[in-house]
N, C-alpha and C positions, 0 to 999 in steps of 0.2 A: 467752242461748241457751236453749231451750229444744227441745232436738233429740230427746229421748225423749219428750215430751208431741206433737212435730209429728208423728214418725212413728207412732205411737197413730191419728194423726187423719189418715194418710193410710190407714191398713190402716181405718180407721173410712169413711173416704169416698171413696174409692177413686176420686180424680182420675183424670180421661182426658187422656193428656198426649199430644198429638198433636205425631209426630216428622217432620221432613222430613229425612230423612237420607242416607247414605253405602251404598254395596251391600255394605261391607267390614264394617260393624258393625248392619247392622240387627236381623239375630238376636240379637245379645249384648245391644244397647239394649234390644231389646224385651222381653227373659227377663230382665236385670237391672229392669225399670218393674216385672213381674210378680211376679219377688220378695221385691221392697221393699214392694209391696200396692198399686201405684198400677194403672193399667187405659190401656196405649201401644194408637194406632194409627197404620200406617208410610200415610199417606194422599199422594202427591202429584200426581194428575192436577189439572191446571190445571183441570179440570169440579166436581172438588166441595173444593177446599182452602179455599175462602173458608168454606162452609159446615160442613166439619171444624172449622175454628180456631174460630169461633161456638159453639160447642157442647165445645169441649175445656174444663178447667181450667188448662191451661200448653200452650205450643209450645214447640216443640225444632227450631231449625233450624242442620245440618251439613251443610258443605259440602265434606264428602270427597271426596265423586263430582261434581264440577261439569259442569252441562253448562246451555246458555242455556235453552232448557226449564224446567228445574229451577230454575235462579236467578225464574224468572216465579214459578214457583210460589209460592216463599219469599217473594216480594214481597206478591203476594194472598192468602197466610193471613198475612202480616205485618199487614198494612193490615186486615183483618176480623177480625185478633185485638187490636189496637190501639180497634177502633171499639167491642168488645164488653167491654170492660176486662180482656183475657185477658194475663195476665203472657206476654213471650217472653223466652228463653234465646238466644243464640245461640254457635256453635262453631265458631270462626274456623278450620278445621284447615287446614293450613300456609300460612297467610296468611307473604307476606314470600319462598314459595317460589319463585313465579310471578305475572307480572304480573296475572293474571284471578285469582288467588284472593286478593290483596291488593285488588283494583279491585272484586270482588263484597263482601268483608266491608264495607269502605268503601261502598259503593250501602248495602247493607241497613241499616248502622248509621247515614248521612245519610239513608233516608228511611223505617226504622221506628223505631216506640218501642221501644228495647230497654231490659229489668230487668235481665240477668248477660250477660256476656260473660266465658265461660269457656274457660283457652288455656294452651299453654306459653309462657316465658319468650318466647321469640320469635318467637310470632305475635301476643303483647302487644305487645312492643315496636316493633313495622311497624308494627301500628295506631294506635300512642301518638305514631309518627312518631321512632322514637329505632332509635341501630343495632342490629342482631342476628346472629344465625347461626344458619341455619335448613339441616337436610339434609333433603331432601323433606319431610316432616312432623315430623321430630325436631329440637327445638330440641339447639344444639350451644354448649358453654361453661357459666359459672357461669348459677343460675340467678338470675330477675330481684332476687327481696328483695320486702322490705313498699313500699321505696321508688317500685319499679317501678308495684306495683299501685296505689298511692296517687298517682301522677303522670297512669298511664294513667286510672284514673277521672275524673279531674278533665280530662282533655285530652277524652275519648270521652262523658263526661256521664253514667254509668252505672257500676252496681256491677261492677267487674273481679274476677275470679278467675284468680289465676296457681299454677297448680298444679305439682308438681315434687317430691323431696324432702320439703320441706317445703311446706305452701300459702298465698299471699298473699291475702287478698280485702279490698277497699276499696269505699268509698262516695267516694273524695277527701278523705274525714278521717278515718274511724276505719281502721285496719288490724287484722284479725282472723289471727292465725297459728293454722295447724293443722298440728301435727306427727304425728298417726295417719297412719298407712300403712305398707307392707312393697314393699320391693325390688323384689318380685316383680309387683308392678303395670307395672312398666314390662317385662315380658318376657311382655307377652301384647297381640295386638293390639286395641285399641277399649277398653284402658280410660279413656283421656280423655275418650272419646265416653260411654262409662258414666257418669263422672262428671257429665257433661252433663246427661246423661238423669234421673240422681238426683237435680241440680237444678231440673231441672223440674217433679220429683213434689213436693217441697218447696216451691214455685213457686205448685205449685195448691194447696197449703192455709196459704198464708204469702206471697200476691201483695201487700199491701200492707207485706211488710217484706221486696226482695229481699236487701239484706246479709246477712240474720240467716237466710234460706233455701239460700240460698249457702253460708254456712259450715256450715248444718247438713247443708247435703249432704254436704259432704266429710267433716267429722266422719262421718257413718253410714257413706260409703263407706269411709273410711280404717281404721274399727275392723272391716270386714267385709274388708279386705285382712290386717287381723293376724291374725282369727281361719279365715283361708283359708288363712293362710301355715303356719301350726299341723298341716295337713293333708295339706298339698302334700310333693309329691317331685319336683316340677319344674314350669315350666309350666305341661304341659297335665294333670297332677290340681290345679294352682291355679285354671282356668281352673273346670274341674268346681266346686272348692270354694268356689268367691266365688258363685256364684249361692246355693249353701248358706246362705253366711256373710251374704247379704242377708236370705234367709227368715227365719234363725237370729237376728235381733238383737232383744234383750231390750229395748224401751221405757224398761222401769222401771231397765234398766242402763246402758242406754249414755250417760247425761248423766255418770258417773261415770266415766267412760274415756275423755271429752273430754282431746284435748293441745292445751289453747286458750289461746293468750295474746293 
């Protein structure tokens, strides 16, 4: 890994990571893209998404807000970021909830090329075709393991990220653990979407290595959740403080406060 050197070279080249997202987290996504140094735009009218993805360095497609409209979209800067060699992300959010947001992750991932597929425990596990429990978008139970993510890769043909607790990510043979993070991530809403979005910015200066993009995301988000939580008096000055704690991270420090095994 090499997660201090990549985020160097993202505040150095300030990837355009074009999001197709949710109404619930587009502010957060976009202000945490900005923090970290990358350059988000929330584009998706079906008139110019093909020509956003052309011209981005990563795509970020979540599927919070579903509506068939939007699913088109995701499909045409899929296919135009595929043809242009642009890494995509995609963010299954509660796949396994509903029969459409199980039946749209499934469409995008049988017919784009997707680099990370980044989820909770069970909205991996639906797409992995294995049981889950899933309350609206909150995976409910133990979470998946390295096993999980190293099975879903290999079944879905792509690097998985199973975040949680602790973080699962796989290629289908190596499995990367990341134990950075604090509590408090999970009591604000959009930070898995966050997470998303900061593998995307990684994405665009690290497309020909999504695994090692992948984990460096979370590794920078996760130590930008400890040094938030440092701050925080609840929630909403954690919320305040993570966008902070993204501007705030040290390059030349943070390979050193990896919890990487």
């Amino acid at each position: 890994m090499n997660t201090g050197a990549d985020l160097a070279l993202i505040r150095e080249r300030k990837p355009l990571v074009h999001q197709i997202t949710n109404y619930v987290v587009m502010n957060e996504t976009a202000n945490a893209t900005l923090a970290l140094g990358a350059l988000p735009v929330m584009a998706h009218a079906l008139q110019e998404v093909e020509e956003m993805a052309r011209a981005a360095s990563a795509l970020v497609l979540n599927i919070g807000t579903l509506s068939d409209t939007w699913v088109e979209s995701m499909v045409l800067a899929g296919l135009s970021a595929n043809r242009a060699g642009v890494p995509v992300v995609l963010d299954p959010v509660g796949a396994g909830a509903t029969t459409y947001r199980t039946e749209t992750s499934r469409r995008l991932l049988a017919e784009l090329q997707i680099a990370v597929v980044r989820g909770n425990s069970a909205e991996i596990a639906t797409l992995a075709g294995k049981q889950a429990q899933i309350r609206g978008v909150e995976a409910v139970g133990e979470a998946g393991g390295p096993e999980l993510a190293r099975e879903a890769a290999r079944e879905l043909g792509v690097v998985v990220a199973v975040t949680g607790p602790v973080d699962h990510v796989s290629d289908g043979s190596t499995v990367h653990e990341v134990a950075n993070g604090h509590e408090l991530l999970g009591t604000v809403t959009g930070t898995g979407c966050m997470a998303t979005a900061i593998a995307g910015c990684f994405l665009g200066v690290r497309g020909d290595d999504p695994l090692a993009a992948a984990t460096e995301a979370l590794i920078a988000f996760g130590v930008a959740g400890e040094d938030a939580a440092k701050k925080a008096k609840g929630p909403g000055s954690f919320h305040v403080a993570l966008y902070d704690a993204l501007y705030d991270l040290d390059p030349k420090k943070l390979d050193s406060r990896a919890k990487l095994s």
